[in-house]
C-alpha positions as CSV (number, residue, x, y, z in Angstrom):
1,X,32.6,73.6,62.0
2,X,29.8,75.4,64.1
3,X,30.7,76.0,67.7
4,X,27.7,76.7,69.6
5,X,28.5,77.8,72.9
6,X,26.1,77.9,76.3
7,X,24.3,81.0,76.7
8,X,25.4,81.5,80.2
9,X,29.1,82.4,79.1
10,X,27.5,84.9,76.3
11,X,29.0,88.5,76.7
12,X,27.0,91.3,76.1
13,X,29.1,94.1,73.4
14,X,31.3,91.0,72.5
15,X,31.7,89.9,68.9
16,X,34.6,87.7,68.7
17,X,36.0,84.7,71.4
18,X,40.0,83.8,71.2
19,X,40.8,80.0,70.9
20,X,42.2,80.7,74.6
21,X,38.5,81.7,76.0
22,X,36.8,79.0,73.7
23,X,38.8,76.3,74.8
24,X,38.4,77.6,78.8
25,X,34.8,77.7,78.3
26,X,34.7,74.1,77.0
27,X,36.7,73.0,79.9
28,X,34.0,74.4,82.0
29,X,31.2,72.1,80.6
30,X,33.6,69.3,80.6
31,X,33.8,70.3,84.8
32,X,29.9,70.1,84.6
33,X,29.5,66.7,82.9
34,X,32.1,65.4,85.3
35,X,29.6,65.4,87.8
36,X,26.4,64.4,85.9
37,X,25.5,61.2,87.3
38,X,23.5,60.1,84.0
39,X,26.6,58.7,82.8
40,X,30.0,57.8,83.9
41,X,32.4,60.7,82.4
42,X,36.2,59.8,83.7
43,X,37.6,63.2,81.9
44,X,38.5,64.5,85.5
45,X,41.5,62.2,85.6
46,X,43.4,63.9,83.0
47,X,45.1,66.6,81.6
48,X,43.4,69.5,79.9
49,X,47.0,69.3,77.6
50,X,44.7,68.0,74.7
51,X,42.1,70.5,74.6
52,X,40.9,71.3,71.4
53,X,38.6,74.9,69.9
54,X,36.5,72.0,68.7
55,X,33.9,70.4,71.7
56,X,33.0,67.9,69.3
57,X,36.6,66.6,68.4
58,X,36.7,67.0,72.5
59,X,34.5,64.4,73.0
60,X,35.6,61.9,70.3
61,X,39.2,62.3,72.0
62,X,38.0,61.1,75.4
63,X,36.0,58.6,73.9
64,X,38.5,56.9,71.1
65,X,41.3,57.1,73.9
66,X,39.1,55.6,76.5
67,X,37.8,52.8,74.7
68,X,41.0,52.0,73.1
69,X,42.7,51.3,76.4
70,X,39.7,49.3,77.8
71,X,39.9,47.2,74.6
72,X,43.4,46.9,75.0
73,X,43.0,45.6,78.6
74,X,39.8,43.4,78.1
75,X,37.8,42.3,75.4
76,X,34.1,41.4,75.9
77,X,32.8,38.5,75.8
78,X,28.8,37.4,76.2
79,X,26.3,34.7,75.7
80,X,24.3,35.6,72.8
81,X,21.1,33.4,71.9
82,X,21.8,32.2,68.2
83,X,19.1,30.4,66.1
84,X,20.9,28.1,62.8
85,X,20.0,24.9,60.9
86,X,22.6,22.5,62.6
87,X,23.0,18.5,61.7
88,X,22.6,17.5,65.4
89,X,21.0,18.6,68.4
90,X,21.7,21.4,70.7
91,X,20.0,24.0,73.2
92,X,16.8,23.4,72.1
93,X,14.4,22.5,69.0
94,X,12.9,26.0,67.0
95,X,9.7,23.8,66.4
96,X,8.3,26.3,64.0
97,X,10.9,26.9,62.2
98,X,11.7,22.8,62.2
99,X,8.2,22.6,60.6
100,X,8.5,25.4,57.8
101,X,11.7,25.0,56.5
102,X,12.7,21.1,57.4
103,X,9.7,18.4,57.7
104,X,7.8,20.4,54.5
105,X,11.1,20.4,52.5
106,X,11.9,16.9,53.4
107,X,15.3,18.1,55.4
108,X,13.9,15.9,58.4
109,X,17.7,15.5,59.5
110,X,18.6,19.1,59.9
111,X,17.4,21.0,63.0
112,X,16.7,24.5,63.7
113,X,18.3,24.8,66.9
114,X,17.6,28.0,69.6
115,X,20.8,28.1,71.9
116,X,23.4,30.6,73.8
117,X,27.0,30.7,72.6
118,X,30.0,32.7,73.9
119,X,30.6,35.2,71.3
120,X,32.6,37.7,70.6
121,X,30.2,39.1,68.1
122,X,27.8,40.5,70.7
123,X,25.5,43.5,70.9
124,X,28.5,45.4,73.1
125,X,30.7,45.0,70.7
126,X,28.6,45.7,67.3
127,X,27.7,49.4,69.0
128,X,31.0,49.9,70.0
129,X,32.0,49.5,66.2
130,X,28.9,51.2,64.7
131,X,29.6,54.3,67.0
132,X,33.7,54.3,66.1
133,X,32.7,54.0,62.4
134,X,29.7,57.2,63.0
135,X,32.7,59.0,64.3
136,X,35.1,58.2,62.1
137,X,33.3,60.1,59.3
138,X,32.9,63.0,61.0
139,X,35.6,63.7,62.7
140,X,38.7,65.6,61.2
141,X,41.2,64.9,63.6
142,X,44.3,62.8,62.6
143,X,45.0,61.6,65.9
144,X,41.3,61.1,66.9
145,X,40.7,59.1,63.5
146,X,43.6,57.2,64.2
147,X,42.7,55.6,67.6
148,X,38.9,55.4,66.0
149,X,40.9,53.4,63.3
150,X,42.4,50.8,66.1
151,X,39.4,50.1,67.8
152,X,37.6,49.2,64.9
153,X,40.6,47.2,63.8
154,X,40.3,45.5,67.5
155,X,36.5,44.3,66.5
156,X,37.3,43.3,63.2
157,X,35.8,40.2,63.8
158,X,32.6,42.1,64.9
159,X,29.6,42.3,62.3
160,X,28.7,45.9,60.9
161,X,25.2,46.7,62.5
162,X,23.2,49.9,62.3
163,X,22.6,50.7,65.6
164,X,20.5,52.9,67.9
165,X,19.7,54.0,71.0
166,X,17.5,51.5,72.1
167,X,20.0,48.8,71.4
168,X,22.4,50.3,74.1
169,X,19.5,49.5,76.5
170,X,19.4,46.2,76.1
171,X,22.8,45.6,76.9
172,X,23.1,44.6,80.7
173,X,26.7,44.7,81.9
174,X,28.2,43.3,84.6
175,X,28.7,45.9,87.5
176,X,32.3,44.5,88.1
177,X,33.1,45.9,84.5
178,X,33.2,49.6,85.8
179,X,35.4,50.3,82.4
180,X,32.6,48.2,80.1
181,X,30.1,50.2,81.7
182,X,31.6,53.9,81.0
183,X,32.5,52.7,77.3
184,X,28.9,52.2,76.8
185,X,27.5,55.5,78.7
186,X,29.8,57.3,75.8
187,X,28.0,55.5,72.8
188,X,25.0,56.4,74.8
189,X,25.7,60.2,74.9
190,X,26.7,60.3,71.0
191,X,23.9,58.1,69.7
192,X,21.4,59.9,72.2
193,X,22.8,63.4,71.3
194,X,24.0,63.7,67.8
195,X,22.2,63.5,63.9
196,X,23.4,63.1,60.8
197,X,22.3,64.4,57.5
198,X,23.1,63.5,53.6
199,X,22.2,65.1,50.7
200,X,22.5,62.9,47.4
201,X,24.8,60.8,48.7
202,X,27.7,63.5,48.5
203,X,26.7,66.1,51.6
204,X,27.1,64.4,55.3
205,X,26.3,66.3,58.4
206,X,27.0,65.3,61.8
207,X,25.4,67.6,64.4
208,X,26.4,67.0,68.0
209,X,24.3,68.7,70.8
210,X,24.0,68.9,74.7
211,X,20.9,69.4,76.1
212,X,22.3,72.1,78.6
213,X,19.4,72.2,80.9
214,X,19.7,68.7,81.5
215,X,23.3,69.1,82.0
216,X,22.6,72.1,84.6
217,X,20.0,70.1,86.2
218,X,22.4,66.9,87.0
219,X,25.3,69.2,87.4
220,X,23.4,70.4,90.4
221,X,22.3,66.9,91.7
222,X,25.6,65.3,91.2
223,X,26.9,68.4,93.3
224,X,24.8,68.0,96.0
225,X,25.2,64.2,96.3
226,X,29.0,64.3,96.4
227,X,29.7,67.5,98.9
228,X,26.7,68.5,100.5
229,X,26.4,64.8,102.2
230,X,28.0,66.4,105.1
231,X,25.3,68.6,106.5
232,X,22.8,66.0,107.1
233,X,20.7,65.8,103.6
234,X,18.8,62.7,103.4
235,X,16.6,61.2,100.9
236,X,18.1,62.8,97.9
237,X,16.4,62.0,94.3
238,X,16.4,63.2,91.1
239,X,13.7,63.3,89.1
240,X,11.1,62.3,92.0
241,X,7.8,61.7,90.5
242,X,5.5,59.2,92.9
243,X,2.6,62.3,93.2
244,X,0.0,63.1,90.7
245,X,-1.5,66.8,91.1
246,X,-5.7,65.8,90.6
247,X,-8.1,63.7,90.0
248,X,-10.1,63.1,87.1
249,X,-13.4,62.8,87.8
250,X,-16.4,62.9,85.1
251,X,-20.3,63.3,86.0
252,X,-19.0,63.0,89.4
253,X,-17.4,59.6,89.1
254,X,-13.8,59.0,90.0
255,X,-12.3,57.8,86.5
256,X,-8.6,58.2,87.2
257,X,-7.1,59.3,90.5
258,X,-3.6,60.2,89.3
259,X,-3.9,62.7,86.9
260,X,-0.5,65.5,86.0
261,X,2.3,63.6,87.5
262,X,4.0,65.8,89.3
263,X,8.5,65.7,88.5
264,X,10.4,67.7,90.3
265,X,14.1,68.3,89.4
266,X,15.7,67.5,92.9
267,X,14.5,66.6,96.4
268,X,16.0,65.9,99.8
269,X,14.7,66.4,103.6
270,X,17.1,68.1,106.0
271,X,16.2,68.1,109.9
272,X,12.4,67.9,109.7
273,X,11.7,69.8,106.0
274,X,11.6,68.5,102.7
275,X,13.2,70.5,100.0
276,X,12.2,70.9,96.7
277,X,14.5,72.3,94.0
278,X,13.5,72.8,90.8
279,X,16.4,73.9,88.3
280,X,16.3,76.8,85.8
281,X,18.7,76.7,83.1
282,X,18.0,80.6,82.2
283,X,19.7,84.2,83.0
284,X,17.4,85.9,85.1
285,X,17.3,89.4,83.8
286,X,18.4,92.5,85.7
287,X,15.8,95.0,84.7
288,X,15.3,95.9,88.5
289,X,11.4,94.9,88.2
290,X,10.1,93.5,91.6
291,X,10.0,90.1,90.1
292,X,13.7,89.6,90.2
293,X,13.1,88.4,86.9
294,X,11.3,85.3,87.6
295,X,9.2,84.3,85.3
296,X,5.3,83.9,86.4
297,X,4.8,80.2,85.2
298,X,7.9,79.2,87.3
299,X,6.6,80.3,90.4
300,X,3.0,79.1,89.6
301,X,4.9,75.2,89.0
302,X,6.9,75.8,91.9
303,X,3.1,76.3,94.5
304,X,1.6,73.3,93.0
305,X,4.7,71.1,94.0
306,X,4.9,72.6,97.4
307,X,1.2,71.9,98.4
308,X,1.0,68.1,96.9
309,X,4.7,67.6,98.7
310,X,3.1,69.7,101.4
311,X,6.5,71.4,101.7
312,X,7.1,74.5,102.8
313,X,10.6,75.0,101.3
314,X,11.4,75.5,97.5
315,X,14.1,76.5,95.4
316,X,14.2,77.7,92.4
317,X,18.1,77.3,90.9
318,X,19.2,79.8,88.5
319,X,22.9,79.6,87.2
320,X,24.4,83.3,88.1
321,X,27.6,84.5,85.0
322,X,29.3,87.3,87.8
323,X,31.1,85.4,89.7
324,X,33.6,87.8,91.5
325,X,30.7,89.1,93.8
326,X,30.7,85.4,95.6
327,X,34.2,86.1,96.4
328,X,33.9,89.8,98.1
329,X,30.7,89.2,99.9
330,X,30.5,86.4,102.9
331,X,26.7,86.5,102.6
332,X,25.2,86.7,99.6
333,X,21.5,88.7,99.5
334,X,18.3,86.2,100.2
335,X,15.4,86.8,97.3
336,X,12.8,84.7,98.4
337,X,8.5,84.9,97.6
338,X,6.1,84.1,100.4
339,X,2.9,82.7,99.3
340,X,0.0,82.0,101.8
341,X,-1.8,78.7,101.0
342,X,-5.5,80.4,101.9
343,X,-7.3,77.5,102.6
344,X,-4.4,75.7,105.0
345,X,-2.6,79.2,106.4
346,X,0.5,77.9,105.1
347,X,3.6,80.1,104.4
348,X,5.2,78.4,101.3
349,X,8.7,80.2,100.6
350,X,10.2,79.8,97.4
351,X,13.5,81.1,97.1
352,X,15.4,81.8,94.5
353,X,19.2,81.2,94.3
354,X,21.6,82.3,91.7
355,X,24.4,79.6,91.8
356,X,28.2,80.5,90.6
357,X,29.0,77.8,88.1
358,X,30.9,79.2,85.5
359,X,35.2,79.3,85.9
360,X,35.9,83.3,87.1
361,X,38.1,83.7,84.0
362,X,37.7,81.2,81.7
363,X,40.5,82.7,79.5
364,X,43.1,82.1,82.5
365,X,42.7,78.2,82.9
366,X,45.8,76.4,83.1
367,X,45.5,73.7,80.6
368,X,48.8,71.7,81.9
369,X,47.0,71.2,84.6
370,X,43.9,68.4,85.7
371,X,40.7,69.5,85.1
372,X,39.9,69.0,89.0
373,X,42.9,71.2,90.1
374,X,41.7,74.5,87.8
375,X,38.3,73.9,89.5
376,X,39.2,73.7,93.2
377,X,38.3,77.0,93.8
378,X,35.0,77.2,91.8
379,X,33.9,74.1,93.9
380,X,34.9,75.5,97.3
381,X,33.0,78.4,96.3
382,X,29.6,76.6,94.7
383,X,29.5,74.0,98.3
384,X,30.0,77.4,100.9
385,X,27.3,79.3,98.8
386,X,24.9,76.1,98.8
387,X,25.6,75.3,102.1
388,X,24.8,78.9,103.6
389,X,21.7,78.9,101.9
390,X,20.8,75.8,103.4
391,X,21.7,77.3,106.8
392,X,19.4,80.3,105.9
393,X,16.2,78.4,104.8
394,X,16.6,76.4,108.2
395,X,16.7,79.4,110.1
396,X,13.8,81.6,108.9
């Protein structure tokens, strides 16, 4: 087992981690996906007691215990469109099929019927199993392997189904299921974020990874949405893409007139300025240039959003590793760049903001507690730093 840990936690000079600081660093990135809002993650509601070295066997624990207890509760249920040769009539008649395979045989008294049934078998279900199975290979956990072992008991009855991605997007959930719904944003993350490998048959590999910038990124945004609601942000979007940056013209005739959409990370208004934050999973270096160690292209991406969103506030989001500085110092330093739009006279400021979001001593995390009570003081500290530098770009 390969633990690959997130850059951001790397110490310079340092060769080996304890169990202690690998399992403190794991509960930070657990406190990260806790407020990712691209799926449902309900680890905040227990104990860090069952902490692991392994992230992996982490995940599979949240996951088989999770789904075991839903399944316990409530088994789903669904109409599922079935299509069978059937001695009398119901839904209605597969005409095609009717034609191939009964008139031309001469089975004129069986139909080929198209019609919904209440099944247990259903497309929920069938990844459910598929993903418990994928797991159950891979992980090397007794007691993970063992709740793995009762859900798949649980869909017994449930056909064996390769299944991918794709599939989980076709299921459609009631929202009254809240439970249902975080089952399936787990087979999501482990059929979106993990692959497997054999060699002859004998070899099997099962690589999961996180896409950490896209964990930092909606880290950020769930933030945001849940504490900084208070000091009047409106309008708040992720991934806000409705502009396009030119025009395509060719021997002076308007072909297309969205050309280079235009994403940004985040985006919000606050009294009469939109915001644009664009998030930058990277450790700025400290080599004292008068760049601040931003690179070139990032502040090039951040001007063209400002002038299409004719804002005249950016930020560019940077996740800072020192955290003890945030506690001695009520105000941190402002880095900002000024650029002046020549043709409009505009002052675009884009300032740059190193955010605490790593535990102060991850080796110190007291894992008989919650998750959410060893973090209280890295959130109170995140939502004063964001909220002064809100205050500041309001003010200059």
């Amino acid at each position: 087992v390969i633990n690959l840990l997130p850059k951001i936690f790397y110490e310079r000079n340092k060769e080996y981690y304890s169990d202690t600081e690998i399992r403190g660093i794991q509960a930070n990135i657990l406190w990260w996906l806790s407020y990712c809002t691209k799926f449902k993650f309900p680890s905040t509601k227990t104990g860090l007691t069952s902490l692991k070295s392994n992230f992996f066997e982490i995940m599979v624990y949240f996951f088989s215990t999770y789904t075991r207890n839903t399944l316990n509760n409530m088994l789903h249920m669904s109409y599922e469109e079935m299509n069978s040769e059937l001695p009398f009539m119901k839904g209605r008649l597969d005409i095609n099929s009717y034609v191939k395979q009964n008139l031309a045989r001469g089975n004129w008294h069986k139909l080929y019927c198209v019609y919904e049934s209440f099944e247990f078998d259903n497309l929920f279900n069938r990844i459910i199993k598929f993903v418990s199975r994928l797991l159950m290979g891979a992980s090397a956990d007794a007691e993970n392997k063992r709740m793995l072992s009762e859900i798949i008991f649980l869909l017994d009855e449930v056909s064996d189904e390769r299944i991918t991605y794709s599939d989980c997007e076709k299921v459609k959930l009631n929202p009254l299921y809240k439970d249902l719904i975080t089952v399936l944003d787990y087979c999501k993350l482990f059929l979106s974020n993990s692959t497997t490998y054999s060699y002859k048959n004998e070899l099997k590999v099962f690589a999961f990874l996180l896409p950490m910038e896209y964990v930092f990124e909606d880290f950020i945004f769930g933030f945001i949405e849940r504490h900084l609601q208070q000091y009047g942000i409106r309008n708040l979007s992720c991934q806000k893409s409705d502009l396009y940056l030119a025009a395509l013209f060719e021997n002076e005739t308007l072909v297309n007139n969205n050309v280079f959409q235009i994403k940004h990370d985040l985006y919000f208004e606050h009294e009469d300025r939109k915001i644009v934050i664009d998030t930058k999973y990277k450790v700025l270096s400290t080599s004292g240039d008068n760049k601040h160690g931003v690179a070139q292209s990032d502040l090039y991406q951040a001007v063209s959003y400002a002038i299409r969103r004719k804002s005249n506030d950016l930020c560019l989001i940077y996740p800072e590793t020192v955290i003890s500085q945030f506690k001695s110092q009520e105000k941190m330093p402002s880095v900002k760049f000024r650029v002046t739009d020549e043709f409009s006279n505009e002052k675009i400021d884009v300032n740059i903001i190193k955010v605490p979001v790593i535990h102060d001593n991850c080796s110190n995390i007291d894992f008989s507690k919650k998750l959410e009570t060893n973090f209280e003081a890295s959130e109170a500290i995140l939502r004063d730093y964001l909220a002064l530098n809100l205050k500041l770009m309001q003010e200059s």
